[in-house]
Predicted model as a PDB file, atoms N, CA, C, CB and O in Angstrom, pLDDT in the B-factor column:
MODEL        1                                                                  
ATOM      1  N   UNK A   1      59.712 -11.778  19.575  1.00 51.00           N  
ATOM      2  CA  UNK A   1      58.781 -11.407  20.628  1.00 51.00           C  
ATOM      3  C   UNK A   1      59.407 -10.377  21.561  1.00 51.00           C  
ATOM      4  CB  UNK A   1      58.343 -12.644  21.416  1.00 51.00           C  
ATOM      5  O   UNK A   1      58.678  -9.450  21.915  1.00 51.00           O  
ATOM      6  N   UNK A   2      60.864 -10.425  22.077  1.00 64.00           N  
ATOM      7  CA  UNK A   2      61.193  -9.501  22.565  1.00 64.00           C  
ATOM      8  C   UNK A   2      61.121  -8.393  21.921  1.00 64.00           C  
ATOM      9  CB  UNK A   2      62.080  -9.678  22.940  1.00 64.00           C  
ATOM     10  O   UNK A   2      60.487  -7.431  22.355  1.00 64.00           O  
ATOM     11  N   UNK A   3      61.645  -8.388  21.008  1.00 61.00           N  
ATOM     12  CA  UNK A   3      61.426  -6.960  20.155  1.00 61.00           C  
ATOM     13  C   UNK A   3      60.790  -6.192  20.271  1.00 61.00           C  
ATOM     14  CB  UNK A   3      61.167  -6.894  19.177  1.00 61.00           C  
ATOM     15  O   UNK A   3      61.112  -5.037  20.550  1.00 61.00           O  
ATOM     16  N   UNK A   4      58.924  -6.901  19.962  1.00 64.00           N  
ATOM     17  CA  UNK A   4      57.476  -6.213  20.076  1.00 64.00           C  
ATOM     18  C   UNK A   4      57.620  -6.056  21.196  1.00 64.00           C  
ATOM     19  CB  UNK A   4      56.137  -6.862  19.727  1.00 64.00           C  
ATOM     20  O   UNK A   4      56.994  -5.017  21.403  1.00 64.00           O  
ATOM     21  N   UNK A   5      58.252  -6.550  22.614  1.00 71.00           N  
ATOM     22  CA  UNK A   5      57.758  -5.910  24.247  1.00 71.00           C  
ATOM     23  C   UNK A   5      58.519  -4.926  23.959  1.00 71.00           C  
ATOM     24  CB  UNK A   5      58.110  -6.720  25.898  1.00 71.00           C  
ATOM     25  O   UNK A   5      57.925  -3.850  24.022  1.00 71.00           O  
ATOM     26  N   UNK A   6      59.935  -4.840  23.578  1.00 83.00           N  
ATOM     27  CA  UNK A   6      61.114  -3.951  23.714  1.00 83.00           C  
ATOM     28  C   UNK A   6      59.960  -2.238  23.234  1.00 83.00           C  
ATOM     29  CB  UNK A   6      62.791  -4.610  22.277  1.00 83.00           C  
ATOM     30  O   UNK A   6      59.974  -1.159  23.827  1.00 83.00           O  
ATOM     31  N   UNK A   7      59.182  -2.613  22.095  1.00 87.00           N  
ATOM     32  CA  UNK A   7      58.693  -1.712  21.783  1.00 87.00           C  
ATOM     33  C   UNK A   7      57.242  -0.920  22.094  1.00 87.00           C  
ATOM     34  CB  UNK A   7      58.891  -1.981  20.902  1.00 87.00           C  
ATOM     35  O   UNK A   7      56.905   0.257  21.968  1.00 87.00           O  
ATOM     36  N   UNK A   8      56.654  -1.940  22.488  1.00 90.00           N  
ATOM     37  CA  UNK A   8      55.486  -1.991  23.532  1.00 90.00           C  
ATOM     38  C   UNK A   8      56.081  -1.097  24.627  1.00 90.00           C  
ATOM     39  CB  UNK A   8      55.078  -3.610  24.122  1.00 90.00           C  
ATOM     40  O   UNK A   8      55.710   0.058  24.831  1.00 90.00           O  
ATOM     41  N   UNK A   9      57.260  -1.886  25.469  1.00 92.00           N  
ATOM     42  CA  UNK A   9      57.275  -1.082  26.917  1.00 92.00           C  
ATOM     43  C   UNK A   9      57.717   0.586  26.394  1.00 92.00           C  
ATOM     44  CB  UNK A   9      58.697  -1.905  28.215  1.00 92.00           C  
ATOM     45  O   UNK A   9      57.174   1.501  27.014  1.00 92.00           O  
ATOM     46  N   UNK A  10      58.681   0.941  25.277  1.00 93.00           N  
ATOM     47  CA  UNK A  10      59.123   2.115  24.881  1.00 93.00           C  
ATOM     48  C   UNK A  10      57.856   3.093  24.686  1.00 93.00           C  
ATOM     49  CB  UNK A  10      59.967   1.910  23.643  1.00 93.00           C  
ATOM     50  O   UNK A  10      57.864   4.044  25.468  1.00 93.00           O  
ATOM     51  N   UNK A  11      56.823   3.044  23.838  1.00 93.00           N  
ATOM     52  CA  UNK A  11      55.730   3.495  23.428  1.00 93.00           C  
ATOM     53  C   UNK A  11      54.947   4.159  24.987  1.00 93.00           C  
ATOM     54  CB  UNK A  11      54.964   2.213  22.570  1.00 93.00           C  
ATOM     55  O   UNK A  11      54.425   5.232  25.291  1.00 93.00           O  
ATOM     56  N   UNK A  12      55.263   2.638  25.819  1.00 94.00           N  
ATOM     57  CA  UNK A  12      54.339   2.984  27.016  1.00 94.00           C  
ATOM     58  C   UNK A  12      54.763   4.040  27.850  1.00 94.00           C  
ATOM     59  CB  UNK A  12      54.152   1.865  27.899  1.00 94.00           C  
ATOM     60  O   UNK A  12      54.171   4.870  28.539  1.00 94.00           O  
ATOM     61  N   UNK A  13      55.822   3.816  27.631  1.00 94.00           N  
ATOM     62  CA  UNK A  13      56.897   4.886  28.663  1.00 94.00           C  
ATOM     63  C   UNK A  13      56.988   6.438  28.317  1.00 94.00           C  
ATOM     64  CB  UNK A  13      58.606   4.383  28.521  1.00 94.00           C  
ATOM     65  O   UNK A  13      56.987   7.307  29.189  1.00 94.00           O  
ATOM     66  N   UNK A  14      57.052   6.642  27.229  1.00 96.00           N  
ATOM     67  CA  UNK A  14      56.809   7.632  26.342  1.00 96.00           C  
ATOM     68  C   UNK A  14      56.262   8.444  25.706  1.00 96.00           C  
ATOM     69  CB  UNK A  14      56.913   7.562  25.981  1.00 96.00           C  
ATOM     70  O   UNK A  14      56.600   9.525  25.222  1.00 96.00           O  
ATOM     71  N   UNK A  15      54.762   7.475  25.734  1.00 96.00           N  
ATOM     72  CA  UNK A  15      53.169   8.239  24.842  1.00 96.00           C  
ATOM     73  C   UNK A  15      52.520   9.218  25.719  1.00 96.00           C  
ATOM     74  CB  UNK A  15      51.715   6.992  24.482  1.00 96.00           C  
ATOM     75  O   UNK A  15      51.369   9.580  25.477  1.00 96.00           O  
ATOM     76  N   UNK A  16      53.145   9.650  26.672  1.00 96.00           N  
ATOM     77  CA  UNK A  16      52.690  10.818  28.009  1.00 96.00           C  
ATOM     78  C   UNK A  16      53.367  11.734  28.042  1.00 96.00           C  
ATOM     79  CB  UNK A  16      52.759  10.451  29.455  1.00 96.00           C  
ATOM     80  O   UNK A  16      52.886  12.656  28.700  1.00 96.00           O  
ATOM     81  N   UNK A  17      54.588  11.973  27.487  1.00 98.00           N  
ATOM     82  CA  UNK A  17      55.895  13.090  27.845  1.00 98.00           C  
ATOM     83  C   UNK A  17      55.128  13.903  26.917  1.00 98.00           C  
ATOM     84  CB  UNK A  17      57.828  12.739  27.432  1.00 98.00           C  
ATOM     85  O   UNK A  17      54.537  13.635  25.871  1.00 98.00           O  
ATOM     86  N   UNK A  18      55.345  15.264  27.768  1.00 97.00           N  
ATOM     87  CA  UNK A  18      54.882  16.318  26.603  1.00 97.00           C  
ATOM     88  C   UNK A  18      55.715  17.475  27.081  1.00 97.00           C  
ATOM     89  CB  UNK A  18      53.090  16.728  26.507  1.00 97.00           C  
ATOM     90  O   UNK A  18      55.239  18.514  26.623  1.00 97.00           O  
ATOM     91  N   UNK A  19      56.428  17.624  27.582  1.00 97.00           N  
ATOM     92  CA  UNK A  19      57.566  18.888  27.926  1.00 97.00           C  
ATOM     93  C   UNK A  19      58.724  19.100  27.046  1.00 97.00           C  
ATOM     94  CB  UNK A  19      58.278  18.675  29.310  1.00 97.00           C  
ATOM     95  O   UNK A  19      59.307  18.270  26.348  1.00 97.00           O  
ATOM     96  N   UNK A  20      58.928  20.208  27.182  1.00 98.00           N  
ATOM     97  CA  UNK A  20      60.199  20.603  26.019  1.00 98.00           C  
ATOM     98  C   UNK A  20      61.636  19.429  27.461  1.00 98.00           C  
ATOM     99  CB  UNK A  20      60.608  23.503  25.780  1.00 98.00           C  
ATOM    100  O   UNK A  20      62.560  18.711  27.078  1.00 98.00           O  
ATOM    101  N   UNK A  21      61.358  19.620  28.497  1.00 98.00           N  
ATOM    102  CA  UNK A  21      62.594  18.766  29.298  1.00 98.00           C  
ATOM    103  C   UNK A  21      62.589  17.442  29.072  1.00 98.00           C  
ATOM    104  CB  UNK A  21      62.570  18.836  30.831  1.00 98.00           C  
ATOM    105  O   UNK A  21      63.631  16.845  28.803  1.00 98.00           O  
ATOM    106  N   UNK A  22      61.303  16.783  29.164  1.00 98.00           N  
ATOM    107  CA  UNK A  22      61.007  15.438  28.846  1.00 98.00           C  
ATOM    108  C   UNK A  22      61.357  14.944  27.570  1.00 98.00           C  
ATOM    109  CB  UNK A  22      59.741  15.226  28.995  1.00 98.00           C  
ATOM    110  O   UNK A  22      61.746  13.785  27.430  1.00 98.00           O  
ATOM    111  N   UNK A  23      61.228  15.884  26.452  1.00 98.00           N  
ATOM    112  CA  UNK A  23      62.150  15.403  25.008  1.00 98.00           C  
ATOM    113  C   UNK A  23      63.468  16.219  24.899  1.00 98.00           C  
ATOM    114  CB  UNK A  23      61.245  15.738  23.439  1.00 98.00           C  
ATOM    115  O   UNK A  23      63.971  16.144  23.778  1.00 98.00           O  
ATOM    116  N   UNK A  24      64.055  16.879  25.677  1.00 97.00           N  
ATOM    117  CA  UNK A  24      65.549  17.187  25.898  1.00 97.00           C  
ATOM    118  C   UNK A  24      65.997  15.319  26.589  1.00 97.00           C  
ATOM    119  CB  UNK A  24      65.790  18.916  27.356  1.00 97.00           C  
ATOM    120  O   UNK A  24      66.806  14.556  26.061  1.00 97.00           O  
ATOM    121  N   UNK A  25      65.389  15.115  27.513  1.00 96.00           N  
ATOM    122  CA  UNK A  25      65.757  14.008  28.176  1.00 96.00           C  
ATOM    123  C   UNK A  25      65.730  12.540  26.959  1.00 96.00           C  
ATOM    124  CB  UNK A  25      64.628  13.923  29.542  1.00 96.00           C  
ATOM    125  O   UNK A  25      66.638  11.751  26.695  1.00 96.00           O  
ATOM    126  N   UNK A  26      64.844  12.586  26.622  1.00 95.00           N  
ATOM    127  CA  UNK A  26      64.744  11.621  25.654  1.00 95.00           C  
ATOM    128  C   UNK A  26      65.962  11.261  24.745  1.00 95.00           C  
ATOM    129  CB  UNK A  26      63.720  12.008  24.891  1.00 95.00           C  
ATOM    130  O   UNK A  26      66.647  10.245  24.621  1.00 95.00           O  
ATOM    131  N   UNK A  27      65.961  12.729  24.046  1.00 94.00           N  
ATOM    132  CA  UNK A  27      67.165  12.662  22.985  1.00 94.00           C  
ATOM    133  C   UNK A  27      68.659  12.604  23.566  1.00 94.00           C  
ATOM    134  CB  UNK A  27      67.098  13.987  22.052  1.00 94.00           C  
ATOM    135  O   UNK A  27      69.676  12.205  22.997  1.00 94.00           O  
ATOM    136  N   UNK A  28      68.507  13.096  24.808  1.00 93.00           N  
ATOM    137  CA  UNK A  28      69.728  12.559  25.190  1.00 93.00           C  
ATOM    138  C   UNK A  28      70.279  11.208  25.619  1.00 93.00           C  
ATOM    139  CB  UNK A  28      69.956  13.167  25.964  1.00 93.00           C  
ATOM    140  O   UNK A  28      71.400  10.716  25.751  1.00 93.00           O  
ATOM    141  N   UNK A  29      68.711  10.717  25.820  1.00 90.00           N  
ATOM    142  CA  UNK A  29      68.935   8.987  26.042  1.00 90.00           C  
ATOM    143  C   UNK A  29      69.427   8.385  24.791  1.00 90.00           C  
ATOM    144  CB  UNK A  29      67.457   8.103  26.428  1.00 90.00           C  
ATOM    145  O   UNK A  29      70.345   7.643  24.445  1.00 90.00           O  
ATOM    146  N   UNK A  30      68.624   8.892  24.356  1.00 89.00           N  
ATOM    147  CA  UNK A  30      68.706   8.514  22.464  1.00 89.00           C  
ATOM    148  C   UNK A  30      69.922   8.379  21.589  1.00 89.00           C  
ATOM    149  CB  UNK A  30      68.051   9.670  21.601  1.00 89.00           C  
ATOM    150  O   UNK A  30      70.099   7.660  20.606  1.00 89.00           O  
ATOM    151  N   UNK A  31      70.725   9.250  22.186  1.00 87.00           N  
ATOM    152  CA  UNK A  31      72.154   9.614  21.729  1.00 87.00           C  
ATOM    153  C   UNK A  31      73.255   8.365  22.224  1.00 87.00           C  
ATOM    154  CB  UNK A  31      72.599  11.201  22.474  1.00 87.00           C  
ATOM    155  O   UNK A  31      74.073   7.739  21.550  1.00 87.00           O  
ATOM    156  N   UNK A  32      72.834   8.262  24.040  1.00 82.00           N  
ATOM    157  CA  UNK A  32      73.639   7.097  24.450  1.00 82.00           C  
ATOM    158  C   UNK A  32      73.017   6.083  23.747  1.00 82.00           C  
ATOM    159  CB  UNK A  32      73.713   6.803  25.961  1.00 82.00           C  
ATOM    160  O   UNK A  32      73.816   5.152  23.847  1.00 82.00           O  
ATOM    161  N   UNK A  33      72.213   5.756  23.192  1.00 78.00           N  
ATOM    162  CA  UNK A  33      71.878   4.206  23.170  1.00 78.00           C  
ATOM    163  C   UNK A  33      72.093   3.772  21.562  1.00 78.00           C  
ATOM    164  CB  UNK A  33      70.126   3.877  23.748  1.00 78.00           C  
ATOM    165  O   UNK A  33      72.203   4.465  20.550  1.00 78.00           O  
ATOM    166  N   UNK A  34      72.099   2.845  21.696  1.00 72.00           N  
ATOM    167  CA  UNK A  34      72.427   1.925  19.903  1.00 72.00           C  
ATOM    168  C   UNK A  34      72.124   0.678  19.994  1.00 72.00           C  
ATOM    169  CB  UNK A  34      74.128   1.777  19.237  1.00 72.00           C  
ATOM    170  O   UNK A  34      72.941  -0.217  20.211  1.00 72.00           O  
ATOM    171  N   UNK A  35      70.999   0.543  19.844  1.00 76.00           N  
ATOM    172  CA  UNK A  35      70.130  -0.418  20.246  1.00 76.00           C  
ATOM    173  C   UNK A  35      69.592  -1.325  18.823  1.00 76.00           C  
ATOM    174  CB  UNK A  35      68.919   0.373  21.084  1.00 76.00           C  
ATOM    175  O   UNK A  35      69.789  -0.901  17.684  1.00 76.00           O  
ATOM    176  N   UNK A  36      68.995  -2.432  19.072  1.00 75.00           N  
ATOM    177  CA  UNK A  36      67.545  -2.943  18.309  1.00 75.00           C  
ATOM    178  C   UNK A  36      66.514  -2.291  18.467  1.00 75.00           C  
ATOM    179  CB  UNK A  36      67.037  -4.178  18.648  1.00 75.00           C  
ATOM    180  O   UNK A  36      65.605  -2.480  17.659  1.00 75.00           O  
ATOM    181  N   UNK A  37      66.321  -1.274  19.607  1.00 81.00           N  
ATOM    182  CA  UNK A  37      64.688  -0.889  19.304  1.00 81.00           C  
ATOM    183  C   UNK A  37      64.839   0.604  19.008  1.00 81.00           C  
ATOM    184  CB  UNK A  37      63.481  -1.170  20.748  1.00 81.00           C  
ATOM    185  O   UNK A  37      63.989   1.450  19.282  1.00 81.00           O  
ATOM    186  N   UNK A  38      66.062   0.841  18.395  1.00 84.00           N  
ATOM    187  CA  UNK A  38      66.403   2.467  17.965  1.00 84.00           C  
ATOM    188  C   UNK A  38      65.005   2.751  16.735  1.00 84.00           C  
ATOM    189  CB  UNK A  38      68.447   2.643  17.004  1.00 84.00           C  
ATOM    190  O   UNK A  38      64.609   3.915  16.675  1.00 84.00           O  
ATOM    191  N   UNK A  39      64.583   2.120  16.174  1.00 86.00           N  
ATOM    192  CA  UNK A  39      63.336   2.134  15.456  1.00 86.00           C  
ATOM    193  C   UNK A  39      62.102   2.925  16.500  1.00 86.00           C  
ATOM    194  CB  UNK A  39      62.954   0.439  15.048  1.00 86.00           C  
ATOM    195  O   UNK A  39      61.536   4.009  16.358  1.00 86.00           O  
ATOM    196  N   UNK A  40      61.989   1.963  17.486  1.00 89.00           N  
ATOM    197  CA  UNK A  40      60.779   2.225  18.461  1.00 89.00           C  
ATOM    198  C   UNK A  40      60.981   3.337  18.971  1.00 89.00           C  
ATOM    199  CB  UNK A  40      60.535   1.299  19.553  1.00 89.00           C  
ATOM    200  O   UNK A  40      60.021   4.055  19.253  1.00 89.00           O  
ATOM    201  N   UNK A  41      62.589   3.828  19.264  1.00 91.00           N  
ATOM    202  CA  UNK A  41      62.730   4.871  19.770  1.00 91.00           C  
ATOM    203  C   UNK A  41      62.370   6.212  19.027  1.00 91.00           C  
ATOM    204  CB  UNK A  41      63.851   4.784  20.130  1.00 91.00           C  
ATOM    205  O   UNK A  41      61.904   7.228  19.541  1.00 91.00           O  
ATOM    206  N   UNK A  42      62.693   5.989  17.673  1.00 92.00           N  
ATOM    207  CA  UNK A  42      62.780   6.809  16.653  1.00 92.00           C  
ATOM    208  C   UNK A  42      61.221   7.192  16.833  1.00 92.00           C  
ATOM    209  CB  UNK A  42      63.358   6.150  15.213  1.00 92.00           C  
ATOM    210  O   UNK A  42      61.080   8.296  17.358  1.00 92.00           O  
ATOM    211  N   UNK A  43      60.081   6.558  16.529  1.00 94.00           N  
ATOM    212  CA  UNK A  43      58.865   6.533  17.109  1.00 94.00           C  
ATOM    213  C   UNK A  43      58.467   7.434  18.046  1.00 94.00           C  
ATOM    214  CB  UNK A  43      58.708   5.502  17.575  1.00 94.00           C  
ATOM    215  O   UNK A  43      57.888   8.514  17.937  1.00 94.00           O  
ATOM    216  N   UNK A  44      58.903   6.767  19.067  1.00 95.00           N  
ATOM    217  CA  UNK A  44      58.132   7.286  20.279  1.00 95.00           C  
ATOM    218  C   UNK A  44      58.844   9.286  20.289  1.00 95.00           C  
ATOM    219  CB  UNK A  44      58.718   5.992  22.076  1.00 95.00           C  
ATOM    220  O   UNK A  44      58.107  10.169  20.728  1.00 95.00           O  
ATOM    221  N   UNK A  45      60.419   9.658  19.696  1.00 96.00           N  
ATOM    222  CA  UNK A  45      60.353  10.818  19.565  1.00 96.00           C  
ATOM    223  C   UNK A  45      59.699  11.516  18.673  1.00 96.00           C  
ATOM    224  CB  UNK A  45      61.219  11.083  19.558  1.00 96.00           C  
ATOM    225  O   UNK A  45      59.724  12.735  18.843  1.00 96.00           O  
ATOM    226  N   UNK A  46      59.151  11.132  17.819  1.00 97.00           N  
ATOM    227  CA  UNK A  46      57.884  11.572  16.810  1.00 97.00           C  
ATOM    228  C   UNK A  46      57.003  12.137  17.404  1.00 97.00           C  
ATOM    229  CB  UNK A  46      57.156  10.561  16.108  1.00 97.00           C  
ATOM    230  O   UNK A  46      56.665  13.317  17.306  1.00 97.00           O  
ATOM    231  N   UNK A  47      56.453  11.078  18.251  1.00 97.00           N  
ATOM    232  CA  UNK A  47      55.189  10.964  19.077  1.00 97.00           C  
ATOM    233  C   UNK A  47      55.139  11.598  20.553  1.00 97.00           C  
ATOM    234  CB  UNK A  47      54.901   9.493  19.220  1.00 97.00           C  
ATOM    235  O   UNK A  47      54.083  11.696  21.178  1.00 97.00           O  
ATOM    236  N   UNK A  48      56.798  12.160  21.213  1.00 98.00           N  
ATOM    237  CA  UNK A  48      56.866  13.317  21.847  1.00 98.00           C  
ATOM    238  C   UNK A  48      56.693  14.698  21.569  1.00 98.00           C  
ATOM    239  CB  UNK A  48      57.695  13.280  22.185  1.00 98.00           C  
ATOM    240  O   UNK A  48      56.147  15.559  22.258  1.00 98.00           O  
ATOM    241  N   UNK A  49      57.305  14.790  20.320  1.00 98.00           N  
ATOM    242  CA  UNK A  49      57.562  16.081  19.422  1.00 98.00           C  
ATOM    243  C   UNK A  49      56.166  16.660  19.479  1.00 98.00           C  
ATOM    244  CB  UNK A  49      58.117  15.778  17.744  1.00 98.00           C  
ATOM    245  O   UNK A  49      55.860  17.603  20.208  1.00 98.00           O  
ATOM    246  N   UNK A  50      54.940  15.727  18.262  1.00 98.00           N  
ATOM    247  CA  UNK A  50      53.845  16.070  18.536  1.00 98.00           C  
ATOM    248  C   UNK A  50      53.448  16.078  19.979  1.00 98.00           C  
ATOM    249  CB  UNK A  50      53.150  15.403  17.836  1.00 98.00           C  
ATOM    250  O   UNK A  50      53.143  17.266  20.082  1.00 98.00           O  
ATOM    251  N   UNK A  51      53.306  15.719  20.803  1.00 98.00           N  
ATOM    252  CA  UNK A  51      52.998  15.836  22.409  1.00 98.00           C  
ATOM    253  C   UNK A  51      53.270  17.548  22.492  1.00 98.00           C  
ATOM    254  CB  UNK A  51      54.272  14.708  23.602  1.00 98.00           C  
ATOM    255  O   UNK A  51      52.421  18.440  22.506  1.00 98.00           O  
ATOM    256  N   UNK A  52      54.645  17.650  22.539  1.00 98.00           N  
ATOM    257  CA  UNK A  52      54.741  19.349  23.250  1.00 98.00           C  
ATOM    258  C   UNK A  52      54.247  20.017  21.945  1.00 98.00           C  
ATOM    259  CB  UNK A  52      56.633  20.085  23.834  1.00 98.00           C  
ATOM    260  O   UNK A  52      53.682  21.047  22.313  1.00 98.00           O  
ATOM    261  N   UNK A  53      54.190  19.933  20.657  1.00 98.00           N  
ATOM    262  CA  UNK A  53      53.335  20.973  19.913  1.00 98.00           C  
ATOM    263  C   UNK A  53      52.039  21.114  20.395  1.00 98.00           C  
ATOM    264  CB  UNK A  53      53.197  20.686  18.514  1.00 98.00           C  
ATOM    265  O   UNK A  53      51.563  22.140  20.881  1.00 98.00           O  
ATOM    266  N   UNK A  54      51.487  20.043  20.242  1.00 97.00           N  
ATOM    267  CA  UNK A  54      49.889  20.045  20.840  1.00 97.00           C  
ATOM    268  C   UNK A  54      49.900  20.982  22.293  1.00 97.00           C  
ATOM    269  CB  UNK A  54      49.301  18.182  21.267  1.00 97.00           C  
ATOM    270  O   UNK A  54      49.407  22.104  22.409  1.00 97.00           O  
ATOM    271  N   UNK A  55      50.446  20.372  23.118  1.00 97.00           N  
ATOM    272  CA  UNK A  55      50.242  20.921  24.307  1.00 97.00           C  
ATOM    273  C   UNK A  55      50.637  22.811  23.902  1.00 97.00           C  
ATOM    274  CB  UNK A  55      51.353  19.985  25.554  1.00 97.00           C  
ATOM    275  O   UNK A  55      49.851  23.618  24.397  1.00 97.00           O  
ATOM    276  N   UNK A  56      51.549  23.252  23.233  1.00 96.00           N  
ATOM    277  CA  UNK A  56      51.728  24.484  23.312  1.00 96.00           C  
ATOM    278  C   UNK A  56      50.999  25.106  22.420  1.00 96.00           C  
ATOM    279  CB  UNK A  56      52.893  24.789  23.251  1.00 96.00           C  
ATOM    280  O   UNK A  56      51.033  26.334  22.494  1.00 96.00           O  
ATOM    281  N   UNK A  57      50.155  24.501  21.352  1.00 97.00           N  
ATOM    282  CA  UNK A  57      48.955  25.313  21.170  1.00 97.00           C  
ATOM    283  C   UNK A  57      47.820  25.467  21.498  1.00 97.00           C  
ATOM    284  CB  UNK A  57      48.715  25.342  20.460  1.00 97.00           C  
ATOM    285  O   UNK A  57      47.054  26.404  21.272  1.00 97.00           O  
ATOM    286  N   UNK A  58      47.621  24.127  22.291  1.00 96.00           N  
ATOM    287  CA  UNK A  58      46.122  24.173  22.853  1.00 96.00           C  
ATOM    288  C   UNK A  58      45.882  24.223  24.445  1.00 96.00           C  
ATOM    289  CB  UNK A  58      45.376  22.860  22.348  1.00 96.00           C  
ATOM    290  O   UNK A  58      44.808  24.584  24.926  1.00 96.00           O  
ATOM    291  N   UNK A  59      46.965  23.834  25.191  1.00 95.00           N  
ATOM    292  CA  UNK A  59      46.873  23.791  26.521  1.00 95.00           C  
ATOM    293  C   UNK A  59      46.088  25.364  27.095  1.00 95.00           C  
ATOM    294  CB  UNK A  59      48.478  23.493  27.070  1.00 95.00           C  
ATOM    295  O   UNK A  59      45.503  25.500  28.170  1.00 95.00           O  
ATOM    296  N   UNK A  60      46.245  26.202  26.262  1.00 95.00           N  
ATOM    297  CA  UNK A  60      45.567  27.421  27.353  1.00 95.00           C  
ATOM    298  C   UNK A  60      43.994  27.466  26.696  1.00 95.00           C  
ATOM    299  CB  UNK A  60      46.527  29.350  27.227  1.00 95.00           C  
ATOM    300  O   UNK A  60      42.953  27.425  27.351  1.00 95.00           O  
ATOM    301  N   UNK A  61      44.103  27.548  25.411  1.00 95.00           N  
ATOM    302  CA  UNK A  61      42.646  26.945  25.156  1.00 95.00           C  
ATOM    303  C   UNK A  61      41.970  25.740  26.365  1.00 95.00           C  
ATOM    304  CB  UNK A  61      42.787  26.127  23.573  1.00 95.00           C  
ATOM    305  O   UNK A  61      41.024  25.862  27.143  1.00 95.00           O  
ATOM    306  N   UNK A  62      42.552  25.021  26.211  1.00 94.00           N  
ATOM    307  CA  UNK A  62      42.021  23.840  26.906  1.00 94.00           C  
ATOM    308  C   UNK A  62      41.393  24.262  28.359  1.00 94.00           C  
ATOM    309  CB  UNK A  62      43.230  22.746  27.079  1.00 94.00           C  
ATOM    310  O   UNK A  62      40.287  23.939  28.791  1.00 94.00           O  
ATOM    311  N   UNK A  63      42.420  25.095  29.021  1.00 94.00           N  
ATOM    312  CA  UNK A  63      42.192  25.252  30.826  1.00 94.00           C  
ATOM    313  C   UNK A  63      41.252  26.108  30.468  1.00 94.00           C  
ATOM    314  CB  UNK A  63      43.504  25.914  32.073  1.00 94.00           C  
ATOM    315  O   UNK A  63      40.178  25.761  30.959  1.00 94.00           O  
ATOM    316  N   UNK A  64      41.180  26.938  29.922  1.00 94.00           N  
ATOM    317  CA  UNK A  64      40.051  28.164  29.577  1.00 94.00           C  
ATOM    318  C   UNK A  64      38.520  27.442  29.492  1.00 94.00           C  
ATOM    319  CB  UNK A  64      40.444  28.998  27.858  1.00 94.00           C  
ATOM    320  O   UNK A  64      37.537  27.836  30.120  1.00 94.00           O  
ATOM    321  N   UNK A  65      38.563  26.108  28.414  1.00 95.00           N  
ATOM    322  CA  UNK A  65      37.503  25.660  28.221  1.00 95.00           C  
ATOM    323  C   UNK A  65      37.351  24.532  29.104  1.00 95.00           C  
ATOM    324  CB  UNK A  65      37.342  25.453  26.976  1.00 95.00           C  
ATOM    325  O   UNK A  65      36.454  23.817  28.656  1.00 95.00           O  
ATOM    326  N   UNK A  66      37.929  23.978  30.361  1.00 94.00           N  
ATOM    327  CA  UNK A  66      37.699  23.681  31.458  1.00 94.00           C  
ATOM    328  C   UNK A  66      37.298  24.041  32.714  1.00 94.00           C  
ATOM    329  CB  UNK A  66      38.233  23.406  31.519  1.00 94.00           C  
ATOM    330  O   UNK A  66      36.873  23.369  33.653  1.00 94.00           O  
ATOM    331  N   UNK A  67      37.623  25.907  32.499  1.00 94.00           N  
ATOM    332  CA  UNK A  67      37.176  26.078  33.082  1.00 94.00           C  
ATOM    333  C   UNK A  67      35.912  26.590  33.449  1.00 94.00           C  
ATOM    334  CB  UNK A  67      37.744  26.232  33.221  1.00 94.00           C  
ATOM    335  O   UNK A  67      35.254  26.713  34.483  1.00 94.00           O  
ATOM    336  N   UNK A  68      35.782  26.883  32.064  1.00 92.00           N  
ATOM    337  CA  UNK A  68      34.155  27.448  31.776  1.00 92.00           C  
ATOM    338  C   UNK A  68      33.183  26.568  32.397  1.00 92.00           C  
ATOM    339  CB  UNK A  68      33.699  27.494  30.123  1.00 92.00           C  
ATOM    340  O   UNK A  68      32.148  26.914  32.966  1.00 92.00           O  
ATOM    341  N   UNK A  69      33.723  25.143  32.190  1.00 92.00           N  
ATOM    342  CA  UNK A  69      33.041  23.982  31.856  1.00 92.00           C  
ATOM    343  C   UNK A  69      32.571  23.514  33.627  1.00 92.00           C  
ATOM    344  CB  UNK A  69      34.199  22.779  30.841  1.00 92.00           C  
ATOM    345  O   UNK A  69      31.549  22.935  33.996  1.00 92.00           O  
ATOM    346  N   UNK A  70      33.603  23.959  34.366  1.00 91.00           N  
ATOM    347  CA  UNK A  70      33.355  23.519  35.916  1.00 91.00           C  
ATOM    348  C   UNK A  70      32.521  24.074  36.524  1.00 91.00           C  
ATOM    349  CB  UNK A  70      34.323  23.633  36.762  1.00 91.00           C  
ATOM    350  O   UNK A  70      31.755  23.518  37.311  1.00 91.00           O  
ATOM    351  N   UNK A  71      32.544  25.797  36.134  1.00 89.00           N  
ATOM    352  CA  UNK A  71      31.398  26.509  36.675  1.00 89.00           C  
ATOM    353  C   UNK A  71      30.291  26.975  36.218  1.00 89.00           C  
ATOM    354  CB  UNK A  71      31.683  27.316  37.081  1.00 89.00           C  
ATOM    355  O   UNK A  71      29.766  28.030  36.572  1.00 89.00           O  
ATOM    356  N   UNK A  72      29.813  26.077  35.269  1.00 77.00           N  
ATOM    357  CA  UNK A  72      28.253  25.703  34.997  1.00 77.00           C  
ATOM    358  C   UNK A  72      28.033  24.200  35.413  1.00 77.00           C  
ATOM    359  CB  UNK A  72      27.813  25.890  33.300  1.00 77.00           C  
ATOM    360  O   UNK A  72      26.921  23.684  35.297  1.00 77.00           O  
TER     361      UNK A  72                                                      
ENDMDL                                                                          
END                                                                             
């Protein structure tokens, strides 16, 4: 049961970072640690990686089509 929180709270902490600093930071956590939830961790940098791709191909799309969207 700890495990699944260990990996629960990691996911939670994590499923929002989308900066190239925020996964510099990560992997450097990543490096100190040697853990049981090095799995979850392994994860959640997956699931950063995609974060800043997404964001750097679509983020200017996105504000563009937000902003269209405010002033109608």
């Amino acid at each position: 049961e700890a495990l699944f929180m260990n990996s629960k709270l990691i996911s939670g902490v994590t499923e929002f970072l989308n900066t190239e600093g925020e996964l510099k930071e990560l992997k450097n956590f990543m490096k100190n640690y040697d853990g049981v939830a090095a799995a979850s961790f392994s994860r959640a940098l997956e699931t950063v990686e995609a974060n800043v791709r997404w964001k750097m191909l679509y983020q200017d799309e996105l504000f563009q089509w937000l902003g269209k969207a405010v002033r109608h």
